[in-house]
C-alpha positions as CSV (number, residue, x, y, z in Angstrom):
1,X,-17.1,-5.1,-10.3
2,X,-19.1,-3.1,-8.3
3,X,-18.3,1.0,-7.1
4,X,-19.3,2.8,-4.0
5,X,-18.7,5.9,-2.3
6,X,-18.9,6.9,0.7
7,X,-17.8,10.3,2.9
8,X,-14.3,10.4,4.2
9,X,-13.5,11.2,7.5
10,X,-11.8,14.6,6.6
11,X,-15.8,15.9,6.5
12,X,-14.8,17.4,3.0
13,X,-14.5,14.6,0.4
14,X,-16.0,11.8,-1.3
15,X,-14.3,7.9,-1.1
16,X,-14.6,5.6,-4.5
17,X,-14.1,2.2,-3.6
18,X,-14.5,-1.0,-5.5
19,X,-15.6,-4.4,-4.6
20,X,-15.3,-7.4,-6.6
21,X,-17.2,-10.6,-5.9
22,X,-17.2,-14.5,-6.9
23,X,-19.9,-16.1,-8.6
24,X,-20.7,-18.4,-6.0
25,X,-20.7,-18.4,-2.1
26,X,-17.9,-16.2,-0.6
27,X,-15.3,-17.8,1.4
28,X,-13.9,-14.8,2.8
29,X,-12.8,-11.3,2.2
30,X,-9.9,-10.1,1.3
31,X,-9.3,-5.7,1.7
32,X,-6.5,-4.1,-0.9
33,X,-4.9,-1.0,0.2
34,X,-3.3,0.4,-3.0
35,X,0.4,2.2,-3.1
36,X,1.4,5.7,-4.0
37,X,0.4,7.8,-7.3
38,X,-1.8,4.2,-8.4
39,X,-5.3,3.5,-7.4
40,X,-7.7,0.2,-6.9
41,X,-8.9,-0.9,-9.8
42,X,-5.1,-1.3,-11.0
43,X,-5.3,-4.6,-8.8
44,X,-8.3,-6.1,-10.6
45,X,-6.2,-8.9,-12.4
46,X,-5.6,-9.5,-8.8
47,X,-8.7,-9.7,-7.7
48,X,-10.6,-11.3,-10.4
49,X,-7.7,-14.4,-9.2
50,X,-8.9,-14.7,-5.7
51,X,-13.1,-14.0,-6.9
52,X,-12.1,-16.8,-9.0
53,X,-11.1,-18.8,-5.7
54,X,-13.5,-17.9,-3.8
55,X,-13.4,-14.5,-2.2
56,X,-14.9,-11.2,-2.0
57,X,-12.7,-8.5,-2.5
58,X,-12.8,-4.4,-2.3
59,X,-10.6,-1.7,-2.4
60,X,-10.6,2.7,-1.9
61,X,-9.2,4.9,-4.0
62,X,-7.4,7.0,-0.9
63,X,-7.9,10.5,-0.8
64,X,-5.3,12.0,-4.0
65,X,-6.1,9.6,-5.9
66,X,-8.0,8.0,-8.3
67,X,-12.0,8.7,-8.8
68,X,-11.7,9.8,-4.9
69,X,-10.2,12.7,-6.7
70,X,-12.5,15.8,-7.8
71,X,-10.5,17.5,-9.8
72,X,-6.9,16.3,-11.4
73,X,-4.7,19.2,-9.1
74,X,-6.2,17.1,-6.2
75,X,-4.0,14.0,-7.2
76,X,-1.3,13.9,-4.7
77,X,-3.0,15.8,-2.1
78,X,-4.4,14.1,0.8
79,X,-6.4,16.3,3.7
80,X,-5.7,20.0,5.0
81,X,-4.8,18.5,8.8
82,X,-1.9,16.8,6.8
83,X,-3.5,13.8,9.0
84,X,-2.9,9.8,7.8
85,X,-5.4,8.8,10.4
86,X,-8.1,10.0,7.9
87,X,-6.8,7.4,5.4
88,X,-6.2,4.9,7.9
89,X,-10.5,5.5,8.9
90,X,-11.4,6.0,5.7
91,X,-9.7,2.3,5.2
92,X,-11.9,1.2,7.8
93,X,-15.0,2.6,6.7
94,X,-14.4,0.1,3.9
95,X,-14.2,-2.9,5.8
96,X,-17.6,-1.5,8.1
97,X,-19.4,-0.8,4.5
98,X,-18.5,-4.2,3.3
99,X,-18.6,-6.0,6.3
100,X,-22.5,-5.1,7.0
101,X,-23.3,-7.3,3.6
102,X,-21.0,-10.3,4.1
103,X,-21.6,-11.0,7.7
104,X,-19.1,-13.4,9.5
105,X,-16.9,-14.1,7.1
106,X,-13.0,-13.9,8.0
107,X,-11.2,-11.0,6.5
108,X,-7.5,-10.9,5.4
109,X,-5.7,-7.3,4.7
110,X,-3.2,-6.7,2.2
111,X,-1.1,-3.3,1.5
112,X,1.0,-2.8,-1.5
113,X,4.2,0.3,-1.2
114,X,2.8,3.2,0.8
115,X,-0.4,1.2,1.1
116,X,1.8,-1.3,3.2
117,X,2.4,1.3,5.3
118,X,-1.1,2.4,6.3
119,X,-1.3,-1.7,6.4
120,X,0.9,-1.6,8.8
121,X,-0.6,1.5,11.2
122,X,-4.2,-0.2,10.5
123,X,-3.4,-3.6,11.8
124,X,-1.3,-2.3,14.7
125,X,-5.2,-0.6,15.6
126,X,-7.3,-3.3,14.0
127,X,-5.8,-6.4,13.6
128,X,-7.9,-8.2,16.3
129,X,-10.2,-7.9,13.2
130,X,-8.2,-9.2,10.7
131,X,-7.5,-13.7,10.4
132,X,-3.9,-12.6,8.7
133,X,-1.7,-9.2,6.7
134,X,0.2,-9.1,3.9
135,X,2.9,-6.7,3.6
136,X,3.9,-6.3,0.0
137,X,6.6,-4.2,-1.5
138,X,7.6,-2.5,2.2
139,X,10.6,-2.1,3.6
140,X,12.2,0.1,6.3
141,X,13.8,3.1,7.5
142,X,15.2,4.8,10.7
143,X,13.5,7.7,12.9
144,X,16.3,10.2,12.0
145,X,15.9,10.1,8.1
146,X,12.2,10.3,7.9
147,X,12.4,13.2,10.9
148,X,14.9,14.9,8.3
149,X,12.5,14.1,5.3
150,X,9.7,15.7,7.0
151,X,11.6,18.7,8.3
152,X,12.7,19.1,4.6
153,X,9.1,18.8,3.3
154,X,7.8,21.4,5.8
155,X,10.8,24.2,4.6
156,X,9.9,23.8,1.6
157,X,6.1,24.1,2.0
158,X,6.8,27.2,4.1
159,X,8.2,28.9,1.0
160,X,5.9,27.0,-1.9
161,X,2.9,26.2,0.0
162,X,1.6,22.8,0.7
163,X,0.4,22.2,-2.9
164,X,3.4,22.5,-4.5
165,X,5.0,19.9,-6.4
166,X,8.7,19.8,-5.5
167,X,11.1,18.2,-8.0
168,X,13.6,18.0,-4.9
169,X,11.5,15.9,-2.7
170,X,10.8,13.8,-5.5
171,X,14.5,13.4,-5.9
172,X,14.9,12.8,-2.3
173,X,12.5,10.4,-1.7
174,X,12.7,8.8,-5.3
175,X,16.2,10.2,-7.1
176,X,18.2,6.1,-6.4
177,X,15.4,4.2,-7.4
178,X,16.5,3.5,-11.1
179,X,20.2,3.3,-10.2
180,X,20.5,-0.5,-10.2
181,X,18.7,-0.5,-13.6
182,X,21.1,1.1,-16.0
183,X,20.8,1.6,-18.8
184,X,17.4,2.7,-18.0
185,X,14.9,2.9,-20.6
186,X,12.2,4.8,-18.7
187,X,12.2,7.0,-14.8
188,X,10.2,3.9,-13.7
189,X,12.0,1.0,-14.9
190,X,12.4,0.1,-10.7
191,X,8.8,-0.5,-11.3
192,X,9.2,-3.5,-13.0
193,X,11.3,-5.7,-15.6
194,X,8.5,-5.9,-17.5
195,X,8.2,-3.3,-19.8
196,X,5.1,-3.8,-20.9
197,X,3.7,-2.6,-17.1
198,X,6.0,0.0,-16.7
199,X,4.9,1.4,-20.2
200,X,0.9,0.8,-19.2
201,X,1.9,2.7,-15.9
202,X,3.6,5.7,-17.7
203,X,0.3,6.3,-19.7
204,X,-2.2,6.2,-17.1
205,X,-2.9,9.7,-16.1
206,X,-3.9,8.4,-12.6
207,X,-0.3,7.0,-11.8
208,X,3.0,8.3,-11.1
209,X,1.8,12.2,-11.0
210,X,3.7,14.4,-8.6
211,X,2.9,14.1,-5.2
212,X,2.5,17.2,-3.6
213,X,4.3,18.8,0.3
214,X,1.0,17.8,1.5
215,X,1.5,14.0,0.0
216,X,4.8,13.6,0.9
217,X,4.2,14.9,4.9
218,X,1.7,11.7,4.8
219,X,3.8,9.4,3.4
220,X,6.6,10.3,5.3
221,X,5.1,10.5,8.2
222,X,3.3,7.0,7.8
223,X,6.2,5.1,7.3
224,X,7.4,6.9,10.3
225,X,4.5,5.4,12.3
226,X,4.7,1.6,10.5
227,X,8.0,1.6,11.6
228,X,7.9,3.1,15.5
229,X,8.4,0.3,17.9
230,X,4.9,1.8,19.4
231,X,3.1,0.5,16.4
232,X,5.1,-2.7,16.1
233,X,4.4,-3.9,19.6
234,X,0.9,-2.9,19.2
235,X,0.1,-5.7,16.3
236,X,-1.6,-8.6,17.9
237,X,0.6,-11.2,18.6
238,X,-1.4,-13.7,16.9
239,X,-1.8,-12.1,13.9
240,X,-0.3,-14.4,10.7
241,X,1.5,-11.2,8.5
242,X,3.2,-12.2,5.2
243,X,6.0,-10.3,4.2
244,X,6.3,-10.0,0.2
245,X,8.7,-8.4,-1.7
246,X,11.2,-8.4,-5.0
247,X,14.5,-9.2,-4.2
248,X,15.3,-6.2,-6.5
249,X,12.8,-3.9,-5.3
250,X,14.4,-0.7,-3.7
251,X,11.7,0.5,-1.4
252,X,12.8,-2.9,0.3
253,X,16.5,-1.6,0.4
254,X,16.6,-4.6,-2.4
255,X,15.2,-7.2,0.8
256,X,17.4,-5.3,3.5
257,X,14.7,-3.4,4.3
258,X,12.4,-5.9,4.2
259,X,13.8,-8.8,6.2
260,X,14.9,-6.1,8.9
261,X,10.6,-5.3,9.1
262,X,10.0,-9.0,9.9
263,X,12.8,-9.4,12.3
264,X,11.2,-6.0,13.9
265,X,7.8,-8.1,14.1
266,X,9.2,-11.3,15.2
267,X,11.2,-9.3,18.2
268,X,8.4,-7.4,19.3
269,X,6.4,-11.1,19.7
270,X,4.7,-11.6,16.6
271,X,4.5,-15.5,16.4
272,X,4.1,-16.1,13.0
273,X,5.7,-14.0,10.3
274,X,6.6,-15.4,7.4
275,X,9.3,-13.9,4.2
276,X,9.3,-14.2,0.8
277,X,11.4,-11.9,-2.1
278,X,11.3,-13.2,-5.5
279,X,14.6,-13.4,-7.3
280,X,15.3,-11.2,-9.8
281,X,11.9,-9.2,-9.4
282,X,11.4,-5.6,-8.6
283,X,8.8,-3.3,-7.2
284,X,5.2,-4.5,-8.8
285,X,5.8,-8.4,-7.9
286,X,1.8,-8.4,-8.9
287,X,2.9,-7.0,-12.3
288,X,6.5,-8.6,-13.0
289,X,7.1,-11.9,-14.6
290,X,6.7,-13.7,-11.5
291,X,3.0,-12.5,-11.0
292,X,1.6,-15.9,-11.2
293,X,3.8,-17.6,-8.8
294,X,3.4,-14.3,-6.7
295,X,-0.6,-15.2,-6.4
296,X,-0.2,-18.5,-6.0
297,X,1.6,-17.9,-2.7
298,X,-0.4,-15.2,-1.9
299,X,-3.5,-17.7,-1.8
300,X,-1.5,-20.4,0.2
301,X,-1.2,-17.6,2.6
302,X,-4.9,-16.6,2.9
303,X,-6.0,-20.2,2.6
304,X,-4.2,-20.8,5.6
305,X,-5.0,-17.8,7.7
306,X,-9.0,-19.3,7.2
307,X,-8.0,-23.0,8.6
């Protein structure tokens, strides 16, 4: 595993990123764009699958997170223009980085949770770059409640200021997740059946932290974007995307949410979009029990997208 940095397009901060690379020659290239309150190397299982098939792959640390982080009241706090294009650049200043040592080789895009939703934004700008997108862990929701989240998030920074870590927008956005998994044995059991994951995500100090106002005007106002019908009729049309999900995963709306993003896709004139929601899985289908079968598919998919 290799790590670079690079400057970020807010001017201000330094990028970590990660690449991981096969033994012999490359195949392709395959860029992870990593979820909320987590960070890259979390997907290096994940990775070391697809080096061991054949592929190059690399990852950022997005601003608030990870080792792009200076100093730990950072984490949750993206850019003071309260601006996801940076992200969405500083995603691309990946691919530019990377793509000046591999060449030619065809490229695939995946983003997990929030990351699915810059995944979403970046191919709807990008994706004449891309040979197929994976959508994991998405979902969707409706003009008027993320208009109302962000209007909430911008009263309360106007009283608490935008570093503040409000336990009511965390309930807001967060407050049903664990619902459907009662009796609960953790506050991130919607994480995962597997306990063993959501125990290892509990004690990493570089997930699940608070987001901040400033975090939560990004996120909200990504998913926003990913799911105008400007950015939806803006993906090429020829563009292979692979939605992937847990059946039991409630960013999804438990594959609601998730279904009704493809048929958004499909409608708009994407020709091929594919579904898949594992039974009985939740939110980290890369870290439940059906992981394996999970990157199985997942290579099918990419395998494909290179024919």
């Amino acid at each position: 595993m290799e790590h670079i940095f690079y400057q970020s397009r807010d001017g201000k901060n330094t990028i970590h990123a990660v690449i991981w690379r096969p033994e012999g020659a490359a195949r392709g290239v395959v860029q992870l764009i990593h979820g909320m309150s987590e960070y890259a190397e979390r997907y290096a299982p994940f990775a070391r699958f697809l080096t061991d098939n054949g592929f190059i792959v690399c990852a950022d640390d997005h601003l608030g997170h990870g080792k792009s982080v200076k100093d730990k009241s950072d984490l949750g706090y993206f850019n003071d223009r309260r601006d996801y294009s940076v992200t969405v650049e500083d995603i691309h200043e990946l691919k530019k980085l990377v793509q000046a040592q591999t060449g030619e080789l065809p490229w695939v895009v995946m983003g997990h949770s929030m990351g699915s939703f810059f995944c979403r934004k970046y191919i709807s700008v990008y994706g004449n770059e891309f040979r197929g997108a994976i959508i994991m862990g998405s979902g969707f929701k409706s003009k008027i409640t993320l208009n109302s989240a962000l209007f909430l998030v911008r009263l309360n920074a106007l009283f608490c200021g935008w570093r503040n870590r409000s336990k009511f927008i965390k309930n807001l956005a967060f407050g049903s997740y664990n619902k459907k998994f009662k009796p609960s044995r953790t506050a991130n059991d919607w994480l995962s059946k597997n306990p063993e994951n959501v125990d290892a995500y509990g004690a990493d100090e570089l997930c699940g932290f608070d987001f901040t106002n400033n975090g939560y005007y990004i996120l909200f106002s990504i998913i926003k974007q990913a799911c105008s019908k400007k950015v939806i009729k803006s993906v090429p049309k020829q563009l292979p995307v692979y939605f992937v999900a847990g059946e039991k995963d409630p960013v999804g709306d438990y594959g609601k949410g998730v279904v009704k993003a493809a048929n958004k896709f499909h409608r708009a004139g994407v020709q091929h979009v594919e579904v898949t929601l594992y039974d009985d899985c939740r939110h980290e289908i890369l870290n439940d029990d059906c992981k394996e079968q999970v990157c199985e598919d997942l290579l099918a998919f990419i395998e494909d997208c290179l024919k």
